[in-house]
C-alpha positions as a LaTeX table, in Angstrom:
\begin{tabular}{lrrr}
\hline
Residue & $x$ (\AA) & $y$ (\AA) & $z$ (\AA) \\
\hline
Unk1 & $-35.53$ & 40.21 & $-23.70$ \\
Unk2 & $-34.98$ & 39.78 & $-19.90$ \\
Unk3 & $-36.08$ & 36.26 & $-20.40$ \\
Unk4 & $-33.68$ & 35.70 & $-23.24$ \\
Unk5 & $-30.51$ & 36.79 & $-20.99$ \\
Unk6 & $-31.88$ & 34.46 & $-17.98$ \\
Unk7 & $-31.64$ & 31.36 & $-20.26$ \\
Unk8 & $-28.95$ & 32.26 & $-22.16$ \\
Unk9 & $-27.16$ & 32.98 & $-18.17$ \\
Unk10 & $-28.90$ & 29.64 & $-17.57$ \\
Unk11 & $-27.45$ & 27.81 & $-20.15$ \\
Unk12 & $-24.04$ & 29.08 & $-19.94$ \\
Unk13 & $-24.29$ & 27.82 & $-15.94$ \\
Unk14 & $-24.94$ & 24.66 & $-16.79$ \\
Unk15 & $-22.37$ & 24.05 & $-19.31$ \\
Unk16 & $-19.70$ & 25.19 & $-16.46$ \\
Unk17 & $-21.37$ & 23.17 & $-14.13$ \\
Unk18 & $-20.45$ & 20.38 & $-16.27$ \\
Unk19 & $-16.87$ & 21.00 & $-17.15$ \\
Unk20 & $-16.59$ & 21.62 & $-13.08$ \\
Unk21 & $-18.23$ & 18.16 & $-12.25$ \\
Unk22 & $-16.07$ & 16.50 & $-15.39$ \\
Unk23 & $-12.70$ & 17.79 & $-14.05$ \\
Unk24 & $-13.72$ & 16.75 & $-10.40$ \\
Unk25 & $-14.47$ & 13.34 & $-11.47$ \\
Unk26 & $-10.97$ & 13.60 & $-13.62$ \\
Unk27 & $-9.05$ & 14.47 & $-10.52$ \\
Unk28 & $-10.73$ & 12.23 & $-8.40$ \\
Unk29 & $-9.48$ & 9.47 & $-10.95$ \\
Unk30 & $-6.30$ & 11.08 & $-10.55$ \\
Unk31 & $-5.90$ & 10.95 & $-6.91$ \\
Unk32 & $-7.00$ & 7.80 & $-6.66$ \\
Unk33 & $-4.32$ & 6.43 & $-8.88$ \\
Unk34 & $-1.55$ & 8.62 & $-7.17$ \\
Unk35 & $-2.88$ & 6.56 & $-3.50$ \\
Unk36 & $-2.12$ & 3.83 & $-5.38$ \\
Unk37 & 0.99 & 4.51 & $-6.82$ \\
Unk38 & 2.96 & 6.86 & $-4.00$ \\
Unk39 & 6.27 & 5.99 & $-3.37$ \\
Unk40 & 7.19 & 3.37 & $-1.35$ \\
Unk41 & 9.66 & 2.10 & 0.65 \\
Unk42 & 12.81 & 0.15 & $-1.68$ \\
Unk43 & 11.60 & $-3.21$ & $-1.86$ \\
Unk44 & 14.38 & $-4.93$ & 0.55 \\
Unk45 & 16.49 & $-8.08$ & $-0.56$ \\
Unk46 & 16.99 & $-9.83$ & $-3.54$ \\
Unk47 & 13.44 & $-8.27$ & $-4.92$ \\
Unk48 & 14.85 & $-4.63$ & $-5.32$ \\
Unk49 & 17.01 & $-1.71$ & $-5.32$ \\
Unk50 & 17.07 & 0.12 & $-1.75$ \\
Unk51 & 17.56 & 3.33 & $-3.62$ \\
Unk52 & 13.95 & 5.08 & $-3.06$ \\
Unk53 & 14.91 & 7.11 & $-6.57$ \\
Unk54 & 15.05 & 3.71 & $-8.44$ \\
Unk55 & 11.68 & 3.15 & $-7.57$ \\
Unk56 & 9.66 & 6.22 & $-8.52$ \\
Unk57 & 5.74 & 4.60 & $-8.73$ \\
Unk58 & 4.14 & 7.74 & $-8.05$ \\
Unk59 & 5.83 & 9.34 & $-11.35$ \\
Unk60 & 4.19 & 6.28 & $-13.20$ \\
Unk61 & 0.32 & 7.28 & $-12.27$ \\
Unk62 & $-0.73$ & 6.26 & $-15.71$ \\
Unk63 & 0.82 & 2.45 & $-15.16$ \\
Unk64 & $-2.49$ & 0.55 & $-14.88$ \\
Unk65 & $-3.82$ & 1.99 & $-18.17$ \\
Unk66 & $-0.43$ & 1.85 & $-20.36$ \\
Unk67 & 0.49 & $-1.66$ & $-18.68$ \\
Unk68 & $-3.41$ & $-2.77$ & $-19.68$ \\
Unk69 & $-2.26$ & $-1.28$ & $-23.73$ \\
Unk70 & 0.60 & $-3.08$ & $-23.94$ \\
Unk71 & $-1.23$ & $-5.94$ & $-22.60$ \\
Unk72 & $-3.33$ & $-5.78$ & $-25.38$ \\
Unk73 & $-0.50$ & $-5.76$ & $-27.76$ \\
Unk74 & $-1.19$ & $-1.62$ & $-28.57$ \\
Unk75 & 2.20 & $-0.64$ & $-28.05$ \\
Unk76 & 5.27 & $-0.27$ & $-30.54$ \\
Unk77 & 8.82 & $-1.14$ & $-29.10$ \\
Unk78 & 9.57 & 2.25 & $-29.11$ \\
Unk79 & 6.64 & 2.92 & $-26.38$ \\
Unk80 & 8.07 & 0.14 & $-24.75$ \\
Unk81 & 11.66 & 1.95 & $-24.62$ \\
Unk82 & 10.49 & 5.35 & $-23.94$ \\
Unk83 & 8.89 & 3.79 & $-20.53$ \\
Unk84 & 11.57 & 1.20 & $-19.77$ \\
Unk85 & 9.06 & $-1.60$ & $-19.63$ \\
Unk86 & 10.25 & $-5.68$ & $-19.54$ \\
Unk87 & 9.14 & $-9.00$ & $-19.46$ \\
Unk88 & 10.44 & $-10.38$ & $-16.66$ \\
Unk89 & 10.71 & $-13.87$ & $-15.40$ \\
Unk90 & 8.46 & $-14.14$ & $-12.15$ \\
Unk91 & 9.99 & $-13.63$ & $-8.71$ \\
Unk92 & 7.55 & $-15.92$ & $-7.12$ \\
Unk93 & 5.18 & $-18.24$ & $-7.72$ \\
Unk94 & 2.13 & $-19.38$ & $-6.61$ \\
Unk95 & 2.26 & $-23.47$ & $-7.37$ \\
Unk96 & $-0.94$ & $-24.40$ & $-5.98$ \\
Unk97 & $-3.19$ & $-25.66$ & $-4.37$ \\
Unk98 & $-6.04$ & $-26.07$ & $-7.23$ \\
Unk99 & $-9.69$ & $-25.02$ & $-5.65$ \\
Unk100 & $-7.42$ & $-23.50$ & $-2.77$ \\
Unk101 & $-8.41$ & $-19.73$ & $-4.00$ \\
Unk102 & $-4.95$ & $-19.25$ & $-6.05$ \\
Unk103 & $-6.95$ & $-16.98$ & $-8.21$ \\
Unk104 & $-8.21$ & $-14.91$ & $-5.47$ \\
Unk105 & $-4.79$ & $-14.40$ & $-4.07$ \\
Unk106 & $-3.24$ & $-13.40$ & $-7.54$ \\
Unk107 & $-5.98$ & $-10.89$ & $-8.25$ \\
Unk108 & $-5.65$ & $-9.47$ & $-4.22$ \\
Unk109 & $-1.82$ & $-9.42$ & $-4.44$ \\
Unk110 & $-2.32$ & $-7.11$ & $-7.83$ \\
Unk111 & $-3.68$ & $-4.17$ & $-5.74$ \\
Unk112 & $-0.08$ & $-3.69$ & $-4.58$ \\
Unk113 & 2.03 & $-1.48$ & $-6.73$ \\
Unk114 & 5.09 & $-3.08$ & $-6.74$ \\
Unk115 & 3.54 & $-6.61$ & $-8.40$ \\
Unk116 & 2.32 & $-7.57$ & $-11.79$ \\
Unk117 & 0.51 & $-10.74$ & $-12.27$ \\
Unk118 & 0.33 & $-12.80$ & $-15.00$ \\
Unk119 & $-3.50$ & $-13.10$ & $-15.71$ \\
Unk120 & $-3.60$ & $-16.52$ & $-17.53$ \\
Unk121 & $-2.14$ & $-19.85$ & $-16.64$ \\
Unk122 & 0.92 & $-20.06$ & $-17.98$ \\
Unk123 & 1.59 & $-23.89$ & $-17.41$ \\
Unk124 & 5.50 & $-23.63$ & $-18.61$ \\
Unk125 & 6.74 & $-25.99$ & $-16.30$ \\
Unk126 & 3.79 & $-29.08$ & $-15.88$ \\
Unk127 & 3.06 & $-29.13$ & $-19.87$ \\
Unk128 & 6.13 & $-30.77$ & $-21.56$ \\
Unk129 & 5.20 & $-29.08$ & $-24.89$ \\
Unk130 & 5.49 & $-25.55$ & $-23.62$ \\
Unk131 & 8.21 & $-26.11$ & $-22.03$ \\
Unk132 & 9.99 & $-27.68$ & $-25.18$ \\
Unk133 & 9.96 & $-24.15$ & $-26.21$ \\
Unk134 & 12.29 & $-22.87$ & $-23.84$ \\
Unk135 & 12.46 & $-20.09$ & $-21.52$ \\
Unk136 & 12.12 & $-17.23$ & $-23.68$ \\
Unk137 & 8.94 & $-18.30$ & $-24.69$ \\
Unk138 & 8.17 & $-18.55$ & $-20.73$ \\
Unk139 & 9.59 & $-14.74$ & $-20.69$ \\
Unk140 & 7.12 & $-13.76$ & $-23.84$ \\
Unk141 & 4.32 & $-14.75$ & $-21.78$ \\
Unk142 & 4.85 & $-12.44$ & $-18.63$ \\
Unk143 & 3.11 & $-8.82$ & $-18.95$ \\
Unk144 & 4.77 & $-5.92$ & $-19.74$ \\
Unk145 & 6.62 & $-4.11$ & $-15.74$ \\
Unk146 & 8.80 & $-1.63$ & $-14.79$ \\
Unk147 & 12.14 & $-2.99$ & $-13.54$ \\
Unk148 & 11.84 & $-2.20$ & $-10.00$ \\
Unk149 & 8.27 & $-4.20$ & $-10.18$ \\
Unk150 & 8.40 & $-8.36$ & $-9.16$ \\
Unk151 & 6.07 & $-10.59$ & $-11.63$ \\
Unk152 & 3.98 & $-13.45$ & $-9.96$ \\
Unk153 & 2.48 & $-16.04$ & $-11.94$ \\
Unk154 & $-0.08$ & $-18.66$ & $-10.66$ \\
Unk155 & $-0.80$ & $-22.53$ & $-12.18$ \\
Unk156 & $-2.04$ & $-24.65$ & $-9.13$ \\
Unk157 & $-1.30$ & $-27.75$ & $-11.12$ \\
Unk158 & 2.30 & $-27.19$ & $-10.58$ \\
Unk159 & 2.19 & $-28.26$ & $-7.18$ \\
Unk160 & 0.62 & $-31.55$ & $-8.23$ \\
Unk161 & 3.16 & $-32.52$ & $-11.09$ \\
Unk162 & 6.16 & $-34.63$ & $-10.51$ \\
Unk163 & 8.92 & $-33.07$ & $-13.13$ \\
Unk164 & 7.93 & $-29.32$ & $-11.80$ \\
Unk165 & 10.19 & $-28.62$ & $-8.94$ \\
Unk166 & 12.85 & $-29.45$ & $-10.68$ \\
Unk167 & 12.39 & $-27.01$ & $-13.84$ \\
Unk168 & 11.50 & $-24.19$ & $-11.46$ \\
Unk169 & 14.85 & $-24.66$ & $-9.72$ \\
Unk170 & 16.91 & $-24.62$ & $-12.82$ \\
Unk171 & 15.21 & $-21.26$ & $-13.57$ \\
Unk172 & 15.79 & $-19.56$ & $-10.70$ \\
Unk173 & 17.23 & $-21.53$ & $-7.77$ \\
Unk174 & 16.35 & $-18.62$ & $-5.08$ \\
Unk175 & 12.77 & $-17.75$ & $-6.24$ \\
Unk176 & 10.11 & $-17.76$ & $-3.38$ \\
Unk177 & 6.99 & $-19.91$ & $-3.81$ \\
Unk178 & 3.45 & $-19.60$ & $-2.34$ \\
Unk179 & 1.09 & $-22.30$ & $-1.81$ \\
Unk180 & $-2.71$ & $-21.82$ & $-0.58$ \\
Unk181 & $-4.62$ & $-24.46$ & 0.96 \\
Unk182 & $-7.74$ & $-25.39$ & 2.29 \\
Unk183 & $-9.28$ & $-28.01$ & 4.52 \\
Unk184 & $-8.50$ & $-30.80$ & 2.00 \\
Unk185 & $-12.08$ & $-32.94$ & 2.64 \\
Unk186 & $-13.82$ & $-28.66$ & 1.42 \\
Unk187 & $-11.12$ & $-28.73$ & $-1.14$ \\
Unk188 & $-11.43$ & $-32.39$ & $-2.81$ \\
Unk189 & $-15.64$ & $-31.12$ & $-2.79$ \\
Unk190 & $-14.86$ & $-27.69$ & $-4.17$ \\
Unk191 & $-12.68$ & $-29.59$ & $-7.11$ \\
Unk192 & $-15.52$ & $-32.25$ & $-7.47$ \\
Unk193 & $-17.93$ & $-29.30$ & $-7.72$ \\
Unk194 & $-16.27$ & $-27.72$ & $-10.47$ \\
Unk195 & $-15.77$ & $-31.06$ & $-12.75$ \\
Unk196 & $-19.27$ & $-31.78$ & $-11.83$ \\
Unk197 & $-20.56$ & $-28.34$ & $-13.62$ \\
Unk198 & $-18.49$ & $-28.99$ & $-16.64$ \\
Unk199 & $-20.04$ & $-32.04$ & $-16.93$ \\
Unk200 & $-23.62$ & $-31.07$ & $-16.71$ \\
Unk201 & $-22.69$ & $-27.82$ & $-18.91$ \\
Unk202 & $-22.00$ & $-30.45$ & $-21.50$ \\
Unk203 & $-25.19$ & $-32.28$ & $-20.97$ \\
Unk204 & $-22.96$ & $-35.33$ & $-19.63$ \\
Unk205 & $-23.66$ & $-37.44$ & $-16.60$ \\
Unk206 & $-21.11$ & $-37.83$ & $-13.72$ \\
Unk207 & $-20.92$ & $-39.81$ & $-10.15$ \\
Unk208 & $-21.72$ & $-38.82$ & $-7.20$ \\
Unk209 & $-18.75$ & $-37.42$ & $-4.64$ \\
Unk210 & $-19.28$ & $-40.33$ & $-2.90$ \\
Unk211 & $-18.76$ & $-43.09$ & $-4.96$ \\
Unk212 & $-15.87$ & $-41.73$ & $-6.35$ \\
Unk213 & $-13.79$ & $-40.84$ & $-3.03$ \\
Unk214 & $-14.53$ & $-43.99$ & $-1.29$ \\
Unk215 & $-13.27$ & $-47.49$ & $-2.88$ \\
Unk216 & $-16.47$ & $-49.40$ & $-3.10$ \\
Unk217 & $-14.90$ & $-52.92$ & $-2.75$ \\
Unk218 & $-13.13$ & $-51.68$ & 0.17 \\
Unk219 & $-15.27$ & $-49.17$ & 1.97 \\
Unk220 & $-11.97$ & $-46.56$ & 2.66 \\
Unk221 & $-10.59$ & $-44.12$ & 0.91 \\
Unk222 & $-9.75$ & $-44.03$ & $-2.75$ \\
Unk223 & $-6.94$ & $-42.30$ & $-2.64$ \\
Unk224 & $-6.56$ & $-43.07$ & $-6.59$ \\
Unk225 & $-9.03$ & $-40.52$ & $-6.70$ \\
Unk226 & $-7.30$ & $-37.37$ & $-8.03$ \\
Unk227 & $-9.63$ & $-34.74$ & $-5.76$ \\
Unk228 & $-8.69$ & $-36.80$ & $-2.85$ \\
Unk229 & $-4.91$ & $-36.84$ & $-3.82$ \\
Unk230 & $-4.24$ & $-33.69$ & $-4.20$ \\
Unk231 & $-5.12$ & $-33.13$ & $-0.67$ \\
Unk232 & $-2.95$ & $-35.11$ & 0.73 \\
Unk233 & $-0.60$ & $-31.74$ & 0.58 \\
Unk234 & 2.29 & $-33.12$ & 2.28 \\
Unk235 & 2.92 & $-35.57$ & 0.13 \\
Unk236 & 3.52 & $-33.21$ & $-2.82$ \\
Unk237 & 5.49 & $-30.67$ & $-0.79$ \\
Unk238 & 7.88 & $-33.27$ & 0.24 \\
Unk239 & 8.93 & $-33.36$ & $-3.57$ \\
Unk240 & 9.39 & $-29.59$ & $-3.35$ \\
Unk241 & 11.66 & $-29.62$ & 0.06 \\
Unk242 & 14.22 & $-31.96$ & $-2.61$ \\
Unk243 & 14.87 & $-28.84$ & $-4.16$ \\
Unk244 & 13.87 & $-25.57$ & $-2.22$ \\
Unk245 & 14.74 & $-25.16$ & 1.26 \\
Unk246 & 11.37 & $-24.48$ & 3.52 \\
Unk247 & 12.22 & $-20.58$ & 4.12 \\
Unk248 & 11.09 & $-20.23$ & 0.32 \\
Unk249 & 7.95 & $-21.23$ & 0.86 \\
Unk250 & 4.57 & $-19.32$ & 2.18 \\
Unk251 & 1.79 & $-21.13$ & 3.31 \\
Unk252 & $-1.53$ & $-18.82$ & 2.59 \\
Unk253 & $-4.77$ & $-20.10$ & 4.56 \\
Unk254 & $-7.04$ & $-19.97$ & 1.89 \\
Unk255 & $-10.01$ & $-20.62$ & 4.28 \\
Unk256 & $-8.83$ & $-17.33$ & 6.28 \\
Unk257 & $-8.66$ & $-15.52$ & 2.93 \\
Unk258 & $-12.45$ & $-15.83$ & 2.35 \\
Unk259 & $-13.52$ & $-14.40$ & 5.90 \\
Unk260 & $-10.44$ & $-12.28$ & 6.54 \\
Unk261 & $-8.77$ & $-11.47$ & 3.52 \\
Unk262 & $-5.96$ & $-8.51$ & 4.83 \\
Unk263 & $-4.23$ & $-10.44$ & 7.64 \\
Unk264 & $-3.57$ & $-13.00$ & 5.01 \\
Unk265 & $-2.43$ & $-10.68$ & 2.34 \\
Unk266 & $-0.05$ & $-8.82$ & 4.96 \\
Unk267 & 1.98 & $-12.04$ & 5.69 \\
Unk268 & 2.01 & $-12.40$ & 2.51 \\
Unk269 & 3.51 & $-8.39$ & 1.77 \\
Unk270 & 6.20 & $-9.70$ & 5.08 \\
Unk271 & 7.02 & $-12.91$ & 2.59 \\
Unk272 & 7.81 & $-11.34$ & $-0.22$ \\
Unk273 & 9.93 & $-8.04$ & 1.28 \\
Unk274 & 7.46 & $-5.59$ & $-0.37$ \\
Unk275 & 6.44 & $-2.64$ & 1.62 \\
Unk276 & 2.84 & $-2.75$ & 3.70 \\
Unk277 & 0.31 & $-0.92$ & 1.04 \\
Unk278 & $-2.74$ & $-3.32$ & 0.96 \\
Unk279 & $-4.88$ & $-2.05$ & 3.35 \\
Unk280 & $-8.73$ & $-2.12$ & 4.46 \\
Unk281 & $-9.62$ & 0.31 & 1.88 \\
Unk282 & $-8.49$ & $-2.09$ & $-1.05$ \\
Unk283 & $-11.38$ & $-5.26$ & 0.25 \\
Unk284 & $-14.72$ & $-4.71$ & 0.63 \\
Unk285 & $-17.70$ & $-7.41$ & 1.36 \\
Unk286 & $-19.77$ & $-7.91$ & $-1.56$ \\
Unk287 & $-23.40$ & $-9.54$ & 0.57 \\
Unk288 & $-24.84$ & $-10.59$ & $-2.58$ \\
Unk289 & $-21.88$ & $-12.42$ & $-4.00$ \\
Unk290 & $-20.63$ & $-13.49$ & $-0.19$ \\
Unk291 & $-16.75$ & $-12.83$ & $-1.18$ \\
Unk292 & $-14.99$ & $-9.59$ & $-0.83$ \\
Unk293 & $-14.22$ & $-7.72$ & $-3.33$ \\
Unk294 & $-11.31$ & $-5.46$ & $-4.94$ \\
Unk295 & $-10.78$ & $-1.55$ & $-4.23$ \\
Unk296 & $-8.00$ & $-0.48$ & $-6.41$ \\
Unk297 & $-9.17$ & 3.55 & $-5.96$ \\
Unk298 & $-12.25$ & 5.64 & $-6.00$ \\
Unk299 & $-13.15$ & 4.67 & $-9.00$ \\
Unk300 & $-12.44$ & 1.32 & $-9.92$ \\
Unk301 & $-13.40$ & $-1.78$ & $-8.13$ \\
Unk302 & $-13.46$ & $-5.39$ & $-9.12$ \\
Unk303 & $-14.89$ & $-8.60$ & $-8.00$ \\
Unk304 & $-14.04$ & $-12.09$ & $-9.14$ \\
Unk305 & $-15.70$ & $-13.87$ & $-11.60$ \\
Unk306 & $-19.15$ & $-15.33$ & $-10.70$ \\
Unk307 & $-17.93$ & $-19.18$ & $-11.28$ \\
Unk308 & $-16.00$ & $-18.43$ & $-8.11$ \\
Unk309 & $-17.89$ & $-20.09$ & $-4.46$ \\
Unk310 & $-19.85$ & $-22.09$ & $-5.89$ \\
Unk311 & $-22.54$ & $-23.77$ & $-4.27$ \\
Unk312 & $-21.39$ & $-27.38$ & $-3.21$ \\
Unk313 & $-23.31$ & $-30.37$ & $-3.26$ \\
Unk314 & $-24.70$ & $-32.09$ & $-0.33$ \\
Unk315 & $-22.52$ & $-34.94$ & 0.85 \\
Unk316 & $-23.05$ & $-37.86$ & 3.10 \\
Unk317 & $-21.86$ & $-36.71$ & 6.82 \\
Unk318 & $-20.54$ & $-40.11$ & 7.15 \\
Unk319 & $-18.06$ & $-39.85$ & 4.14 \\
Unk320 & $-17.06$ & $-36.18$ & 5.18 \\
Unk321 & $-16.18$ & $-38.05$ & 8.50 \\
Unk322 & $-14.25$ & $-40.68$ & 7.11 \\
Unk323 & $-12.13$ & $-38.58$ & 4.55 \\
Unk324 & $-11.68$ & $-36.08$ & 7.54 \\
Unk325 & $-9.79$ & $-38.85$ & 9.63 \\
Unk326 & $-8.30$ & $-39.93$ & 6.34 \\
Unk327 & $-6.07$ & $-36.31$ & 5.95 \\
Unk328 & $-6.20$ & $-35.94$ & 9.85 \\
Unk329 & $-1.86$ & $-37.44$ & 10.34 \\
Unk330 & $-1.08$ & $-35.87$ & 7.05 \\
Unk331 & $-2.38$ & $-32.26$ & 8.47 \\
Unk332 & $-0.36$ & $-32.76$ & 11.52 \\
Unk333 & 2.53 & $-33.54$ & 9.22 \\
Unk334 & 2.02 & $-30.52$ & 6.81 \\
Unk335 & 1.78 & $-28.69$ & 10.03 \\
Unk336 & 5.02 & $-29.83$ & 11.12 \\
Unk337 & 6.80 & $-29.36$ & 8.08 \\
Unk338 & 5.51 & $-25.93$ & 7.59 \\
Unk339 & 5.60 & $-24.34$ & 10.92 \\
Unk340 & 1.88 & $-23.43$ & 9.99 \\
Unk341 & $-0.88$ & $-24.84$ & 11.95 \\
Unk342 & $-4.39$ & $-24.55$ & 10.72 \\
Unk343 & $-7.77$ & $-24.88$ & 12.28 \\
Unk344 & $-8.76$ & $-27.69$ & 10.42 \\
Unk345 & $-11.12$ & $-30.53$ & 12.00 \\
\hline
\end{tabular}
């Protein structure tokens, strides 16, 4: 009998143990969502109200999950009443640079409350058929925010494509644009590197770095090359300055943003006149994938998709050398333009 009671007592202990532990991990959840989403300071300017009661995050602890539903297309437009969600057209922009880590800065600027990202490429403004279909279509494609939250989008080719500046401006004339860059000669590889796996994903043969960013007949640079073109990022943000004034534009040093991701994403915060939230907390390093990686809470983390850093091919010193010296007076130009200098060779 005495044994009976001990494992009924037993039992019964365990079973509270359980709800105990359940509702601590619950609350931890919890917690971890309200760090996220405590108030904040009135996002200043043109982004925001500057009344603290128009901006209540830390009422909306639930946002991630019910933004990630209506993502998904689970909501009814009643839902989307009843919580005063939109579709709004981005407030900035992150035009480029391709292989410069634009998705790495989209998915880092996400840990802040106040911003939404798009998660695909929208490519409204470089691909004349989408943009045929107007700007509510554009609108359509933005995820679901609250009003007091600023949507950033990111296509890289933008920067790249001639007929883009000028679309942007006749949507929104005042809207702030970021651009990340590397050292262009890593860059052109990193963009080789990533045509190059397509290629052999497809079982298809391809040339060697080499042959395709120096002109054979003439020994120098083939600048016809479109990895090598690209880098040349002055040339392309002198088509920009036409339109938008230099003020709306942030240069992010995507090298930086690999080894020291938080002073990079701070100047960024500064930029765009949202309160300081990303902090150390939010980036951890990852040693076996070599990036860091995303701390949104206690609970959930993310890290960027494993086609991300990878491995480039060797390439002759000699050509590094000569495509080095090649972008050398259009650095010091980009430089000058930007008020940014970089430590690039």
């Amino acid at each position: 009998m005495l044994f009976k009671q001990q494992a009924w007592l037993t039992q019964k202990l365990l079973v509270l143990g359980s709800l105990a532990v359940g509702s601590l991990l619950y609350l931890v959840a919890r917690v971890g969502s309200l760090d996220r989403l405590q108030p904040i300071c009135p996002i200043e300017g043109r982004f925001g109200a500057r009344n603290q009661a128009d901006f209540p995050l830390r009422a909306l602890q639930f946002k991630r999950g019910l933004l990630h539903e209506f993502r998904k297309g689970n909501a009814s437009k009643e839902q989307v009443r009843l919580h005063d969600l939109v579709q709004q057209l981005p407030k900035a922009i992150i035009i480029g640079v391709r292989k410069g880590g634009t998705r790495a800065l989209l998915e880092m600027l996400n840990l802040h409350p106040a911003v939404v990202k798009a998660s695909q490429e929208i490519h409204f403004f470089d691909n004349d058929e989408n943009y045929a279909k107007g700007i509510e279509w554009y609108r359509k494609k933005m995820p679901f925010s609250y009003p007091q939250q600023i949507t950033i989008e990111k296509s890289p080719a933008y920067f790249i494509t001639e007929e883009v500046p000028e679309r942007i401006y006749k949507m929104n004339s005042s809207i702030k644009l970021l651009i990340i860059v590397r050292e262009p000669t890593t860059r052109a590889i990193s963009d080789y590197t990533q045509v190059l796996e397509g290629k052999e994903r497809k079982n298809k043969t391809y040339y060697k770095f080499e042959k395709l960013a120096i002109d054979p007949n003439t020994c120098e640079v083939n600048t016809k090359y479109k990895a090598v073109r690209t880098s040349i990022y002055t040339k392309h943000l002198e088509r920009w300055l036409k339109y938008f004034p230099i003020e709306q534009f942030h240069i992010v040093d995507g090298d930086r943003l690999i080894t020291e991701p938080l002073p990079e994403l701070q100047l960024v915060e500064k930029f765009l006149n949202l309160p300081p939230r990303i902090s150390q907390y939010n980036l951890y390093f990852n040693a076996t994938r070599g990036f860091y990686c995303l701390r949104f809470n206690i609970i959930f983390n993310k890290c960027l998709a494993g086609s991300k850093g990878r491995i480039h091919p060797e390439v002759d010193p000699s050509v590094i050398t000569k495509l080095r010296k090649f972008f050398h007076p259009f650095n010091q130009k980009f430089y000058q333009i930007t008020g940014r200098t970089l430590n690039w060779p």
